[in-house]
GUTORVEX-45534 format. One line per field, with one value per residue: residue number from 1; x, y, z of N, C-alpha, C, O, CB in turn. Coordinates in steps of 0.02 Angstrom, whole numbers, plus 32768, in hexadecimal, padded with zeros to 4 digits. Glycine has a CB too. Layout:
BEGIN
pos: NUM_...
nxx: X_...
nyy: Y_...
nzz: Z_...
caxx: X_...
cayy: Y_...
cazz: Z_...
cxx: X_...
cyy: Y_...
czz: Z_...
oxx: X_...
oyy: Y_...
ozz: Z_...
cbxx: X_...
cbyy: Y_...
cbzz: Z_...
//
This chain:
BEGIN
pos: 1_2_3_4_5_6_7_8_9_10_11_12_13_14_15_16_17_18_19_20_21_22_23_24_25_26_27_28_29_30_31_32_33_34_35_36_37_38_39_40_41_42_43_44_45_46_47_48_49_50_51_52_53_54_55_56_57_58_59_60_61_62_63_64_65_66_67_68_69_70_71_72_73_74_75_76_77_78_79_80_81_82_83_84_85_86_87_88
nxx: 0E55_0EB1_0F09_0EA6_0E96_0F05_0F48_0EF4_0F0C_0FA9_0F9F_0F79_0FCA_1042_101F_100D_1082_10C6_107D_10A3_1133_11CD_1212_11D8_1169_10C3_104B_0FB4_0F47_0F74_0F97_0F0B_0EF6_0F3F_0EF7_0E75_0E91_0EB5_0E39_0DE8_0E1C_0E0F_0D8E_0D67_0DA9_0D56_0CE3_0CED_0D25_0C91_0C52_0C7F_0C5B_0BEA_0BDA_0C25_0BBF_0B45_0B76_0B88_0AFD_0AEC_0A98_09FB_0974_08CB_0843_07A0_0709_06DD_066C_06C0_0672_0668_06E3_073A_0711_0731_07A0_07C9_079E_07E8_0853_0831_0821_08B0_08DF_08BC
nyy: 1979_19AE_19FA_1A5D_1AB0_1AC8_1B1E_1BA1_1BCC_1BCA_1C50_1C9E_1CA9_1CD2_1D53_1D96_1D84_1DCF_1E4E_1E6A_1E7A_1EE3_1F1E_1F69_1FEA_1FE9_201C_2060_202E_1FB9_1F82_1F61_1F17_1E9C_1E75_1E6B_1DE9_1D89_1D98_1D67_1CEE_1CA9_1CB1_1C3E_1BD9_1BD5_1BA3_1B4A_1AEA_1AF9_1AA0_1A1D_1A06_1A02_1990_1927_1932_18F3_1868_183F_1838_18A0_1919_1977_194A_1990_196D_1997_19A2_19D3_1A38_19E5_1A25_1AAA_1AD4_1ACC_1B1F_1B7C_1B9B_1B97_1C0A_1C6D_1C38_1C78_1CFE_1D22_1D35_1DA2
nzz: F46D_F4BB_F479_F44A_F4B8_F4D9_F47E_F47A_F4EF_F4ED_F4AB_F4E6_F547_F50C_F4E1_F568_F58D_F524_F550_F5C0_F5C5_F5CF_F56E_F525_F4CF_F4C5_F472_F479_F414_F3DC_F465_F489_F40C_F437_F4B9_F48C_F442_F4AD_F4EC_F48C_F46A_F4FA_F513_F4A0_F4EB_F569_F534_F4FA_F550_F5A2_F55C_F560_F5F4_F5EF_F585_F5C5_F635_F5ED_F5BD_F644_F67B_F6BF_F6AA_F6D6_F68E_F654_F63F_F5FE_F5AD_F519_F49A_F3EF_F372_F38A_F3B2_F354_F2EC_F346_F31D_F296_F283_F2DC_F292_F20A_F21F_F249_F1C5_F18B
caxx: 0E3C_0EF2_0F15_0E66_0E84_0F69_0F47_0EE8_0F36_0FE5_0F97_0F71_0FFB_1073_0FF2_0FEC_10CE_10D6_107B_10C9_118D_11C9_1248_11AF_113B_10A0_101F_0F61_0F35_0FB1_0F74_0EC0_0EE7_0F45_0EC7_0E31_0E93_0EAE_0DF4_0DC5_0E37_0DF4_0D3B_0D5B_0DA4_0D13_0C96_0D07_0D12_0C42_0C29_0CBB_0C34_0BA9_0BF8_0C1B_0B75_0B20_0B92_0B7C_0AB0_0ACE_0A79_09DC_093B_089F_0821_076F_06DE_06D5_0665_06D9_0660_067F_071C_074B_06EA_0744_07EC_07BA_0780_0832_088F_0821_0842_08EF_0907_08B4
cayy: 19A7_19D0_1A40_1A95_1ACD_1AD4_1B52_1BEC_1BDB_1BDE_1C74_1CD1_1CB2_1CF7_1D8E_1DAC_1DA1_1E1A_1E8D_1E6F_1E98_1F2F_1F30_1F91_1FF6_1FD9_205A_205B_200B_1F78_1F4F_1F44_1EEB_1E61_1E67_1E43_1D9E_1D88_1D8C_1D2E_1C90_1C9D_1C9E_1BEA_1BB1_1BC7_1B87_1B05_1ACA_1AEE_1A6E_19F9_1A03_19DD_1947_18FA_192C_18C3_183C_1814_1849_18E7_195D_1968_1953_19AA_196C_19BB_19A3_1A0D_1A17_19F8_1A66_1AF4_1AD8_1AB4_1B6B_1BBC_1B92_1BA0_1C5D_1C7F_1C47_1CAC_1D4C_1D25_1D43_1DE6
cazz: F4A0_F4DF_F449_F43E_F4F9_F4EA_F450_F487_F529_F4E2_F47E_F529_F573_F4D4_F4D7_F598_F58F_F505_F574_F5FB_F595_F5D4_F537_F4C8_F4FC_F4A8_F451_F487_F3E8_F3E3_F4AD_F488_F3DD_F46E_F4E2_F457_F41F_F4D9_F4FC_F45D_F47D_F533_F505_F496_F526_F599_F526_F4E2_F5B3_F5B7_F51C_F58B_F622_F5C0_F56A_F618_F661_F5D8_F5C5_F68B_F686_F6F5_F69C_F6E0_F650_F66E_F60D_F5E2_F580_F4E2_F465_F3C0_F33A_F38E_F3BC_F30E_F2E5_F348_F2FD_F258_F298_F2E6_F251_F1CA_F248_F234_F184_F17B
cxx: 0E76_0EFF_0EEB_0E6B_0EE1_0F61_0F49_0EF9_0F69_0FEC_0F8A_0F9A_1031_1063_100B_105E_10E5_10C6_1096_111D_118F_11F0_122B_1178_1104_1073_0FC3_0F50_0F49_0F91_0F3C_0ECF_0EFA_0F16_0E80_0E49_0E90_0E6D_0DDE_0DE8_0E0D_0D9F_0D27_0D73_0D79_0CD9_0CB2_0CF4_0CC0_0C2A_0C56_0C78_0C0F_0BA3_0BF7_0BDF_0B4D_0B2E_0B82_0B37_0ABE_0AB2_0A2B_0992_08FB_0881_07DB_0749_06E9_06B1_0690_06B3_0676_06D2_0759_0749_0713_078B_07F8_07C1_07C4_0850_0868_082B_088A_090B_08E0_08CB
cyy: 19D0_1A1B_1A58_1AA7_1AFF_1B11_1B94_1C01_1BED_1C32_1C98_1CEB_1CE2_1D42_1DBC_1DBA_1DDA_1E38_1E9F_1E89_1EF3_1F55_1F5D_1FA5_1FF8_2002_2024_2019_1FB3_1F48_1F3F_1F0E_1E9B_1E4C_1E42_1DFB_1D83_1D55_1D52_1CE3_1C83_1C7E_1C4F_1BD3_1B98_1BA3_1B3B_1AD7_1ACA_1AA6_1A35_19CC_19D3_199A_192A_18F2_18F4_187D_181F_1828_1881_190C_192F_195A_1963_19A6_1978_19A6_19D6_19FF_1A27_1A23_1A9E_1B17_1AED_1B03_1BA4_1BCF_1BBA_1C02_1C87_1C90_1C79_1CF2_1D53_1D35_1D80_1E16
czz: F4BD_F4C7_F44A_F489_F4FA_F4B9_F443_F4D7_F527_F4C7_F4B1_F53C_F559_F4E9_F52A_F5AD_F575_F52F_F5AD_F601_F5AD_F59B_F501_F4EF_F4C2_F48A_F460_F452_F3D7_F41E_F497_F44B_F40A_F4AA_F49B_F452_F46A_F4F8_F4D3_F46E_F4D2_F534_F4E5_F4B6_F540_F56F_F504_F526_F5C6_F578_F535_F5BE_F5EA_F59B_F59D_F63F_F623_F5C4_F60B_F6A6_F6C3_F6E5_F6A2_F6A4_F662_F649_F617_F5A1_F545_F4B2_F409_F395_F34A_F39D_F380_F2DD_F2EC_F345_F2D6_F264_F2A3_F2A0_F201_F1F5_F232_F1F3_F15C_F192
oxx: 0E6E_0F01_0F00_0E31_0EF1_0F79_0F6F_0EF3_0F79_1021_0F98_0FA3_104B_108F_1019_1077_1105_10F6_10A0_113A_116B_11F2_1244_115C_111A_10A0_0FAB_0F4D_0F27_0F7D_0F36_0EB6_0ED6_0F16_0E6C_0E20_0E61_0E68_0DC7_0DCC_0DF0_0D84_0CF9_0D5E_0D69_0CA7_0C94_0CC5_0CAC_0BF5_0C4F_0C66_0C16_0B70_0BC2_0BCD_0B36_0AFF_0B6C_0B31_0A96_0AA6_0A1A_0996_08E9_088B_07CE_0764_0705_06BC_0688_06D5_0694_06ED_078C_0774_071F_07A9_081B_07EA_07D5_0860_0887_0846_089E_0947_08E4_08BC
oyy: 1A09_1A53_1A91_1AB0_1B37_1B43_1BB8_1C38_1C1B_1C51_1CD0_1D26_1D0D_1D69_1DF8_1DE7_1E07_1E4F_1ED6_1EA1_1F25_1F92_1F72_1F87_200B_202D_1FEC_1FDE_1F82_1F0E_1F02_1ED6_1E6A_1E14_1E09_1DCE_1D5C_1D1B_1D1D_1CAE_1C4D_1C4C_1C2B_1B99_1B5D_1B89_1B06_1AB0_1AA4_1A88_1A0A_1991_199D_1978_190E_18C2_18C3_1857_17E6_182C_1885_1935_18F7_1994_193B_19CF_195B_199A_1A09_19CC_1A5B_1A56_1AC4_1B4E_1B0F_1B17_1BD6_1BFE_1BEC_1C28_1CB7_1CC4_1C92_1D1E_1D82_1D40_1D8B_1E4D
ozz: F4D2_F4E1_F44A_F49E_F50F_F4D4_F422_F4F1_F54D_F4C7_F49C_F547_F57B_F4FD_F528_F5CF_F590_F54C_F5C5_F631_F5A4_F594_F4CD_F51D_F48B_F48D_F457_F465_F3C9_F41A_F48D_F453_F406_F4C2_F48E_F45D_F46E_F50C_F4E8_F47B_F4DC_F54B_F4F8_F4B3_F53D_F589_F4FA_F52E_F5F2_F575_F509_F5B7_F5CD_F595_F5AA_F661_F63F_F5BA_F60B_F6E3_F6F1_F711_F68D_F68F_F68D_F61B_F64C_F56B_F556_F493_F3E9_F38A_F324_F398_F381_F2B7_F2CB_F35F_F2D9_F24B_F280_F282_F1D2_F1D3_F210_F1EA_F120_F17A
cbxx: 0E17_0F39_0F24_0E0B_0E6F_0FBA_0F2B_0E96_0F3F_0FFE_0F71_0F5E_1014_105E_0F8D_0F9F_10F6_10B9_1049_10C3_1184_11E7_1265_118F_1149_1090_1041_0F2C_0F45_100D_0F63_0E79_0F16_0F7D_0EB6_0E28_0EE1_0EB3_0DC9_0DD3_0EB7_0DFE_0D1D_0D69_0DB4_0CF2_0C5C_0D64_0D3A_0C08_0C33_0D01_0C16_0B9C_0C3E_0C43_0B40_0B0A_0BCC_0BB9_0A77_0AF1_0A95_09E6_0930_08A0_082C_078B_06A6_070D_061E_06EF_0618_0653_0722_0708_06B3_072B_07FE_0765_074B_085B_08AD_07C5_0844_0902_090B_0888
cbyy: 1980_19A3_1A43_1A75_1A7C_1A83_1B4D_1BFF_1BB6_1BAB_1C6B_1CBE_1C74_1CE6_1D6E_1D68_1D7B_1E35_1E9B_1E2E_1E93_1F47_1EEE_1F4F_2037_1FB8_206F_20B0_2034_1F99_1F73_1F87_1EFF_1E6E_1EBB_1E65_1D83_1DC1_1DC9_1D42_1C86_1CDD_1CD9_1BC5_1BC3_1C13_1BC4_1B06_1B11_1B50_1A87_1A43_1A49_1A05_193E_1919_1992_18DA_184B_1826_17FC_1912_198D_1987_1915_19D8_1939_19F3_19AC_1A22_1A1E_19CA_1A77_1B0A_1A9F_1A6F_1B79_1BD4_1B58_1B73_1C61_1C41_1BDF_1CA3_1D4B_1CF5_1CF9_1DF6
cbzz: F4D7_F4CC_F408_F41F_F548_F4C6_F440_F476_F54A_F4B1_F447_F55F_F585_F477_F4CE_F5CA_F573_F4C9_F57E_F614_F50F_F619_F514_F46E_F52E_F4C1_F3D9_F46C_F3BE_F401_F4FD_F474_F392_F490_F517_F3F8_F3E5_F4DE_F4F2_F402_F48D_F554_F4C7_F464_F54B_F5B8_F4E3_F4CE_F5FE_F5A5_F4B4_F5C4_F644_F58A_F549_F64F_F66D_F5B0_F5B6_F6CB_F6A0_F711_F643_F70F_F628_F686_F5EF_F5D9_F59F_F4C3_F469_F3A7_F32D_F3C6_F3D7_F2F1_F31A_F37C_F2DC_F241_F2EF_F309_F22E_F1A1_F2AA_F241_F153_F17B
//
């Protein structure tokens, strides 16, 4: 867990020094290409840390469960229905 968090953090931080270097000045193209990886290591952060939560919430029964009648045929229907949409 250390390394899947130490990784794209280290990869920020590299990102967020370069730009910060006054030794080079950078071209439009170049910044945004540092900002994109930026963003992208940031984004598996956060969802890495939301799938973190979520592990703990069900490990110690916090997440709440809201359960409901359903009837499965149709339920089942209207899967089926989804996933043949999906592949047209």
């Amino acid at each position: 867990m250390s390394h899947d968090l130490k990784m794209p953090l280290l990869s920020i931080s590299g990102y967020a020094r370069i730009l910060e270097s006054t030794d080079y000045g950078w071209s439009v193209q170049e910044t945004r290409k540092f900002a994109s990886i930026m963003n992208e290591k940031s984004f598996y952060m956060i969802k890495l840390l939301e799938e973190l939560t979520l592990t703990f919430r069900l490990k110690n029964q916090a997440l709440p469960v809201a359960k409901e009648q359903i009837d499965i045929n149709e339920f089942i229907r209207h899967i089926v229905i989804q996933e043949n949409e999906k592949t047209y």
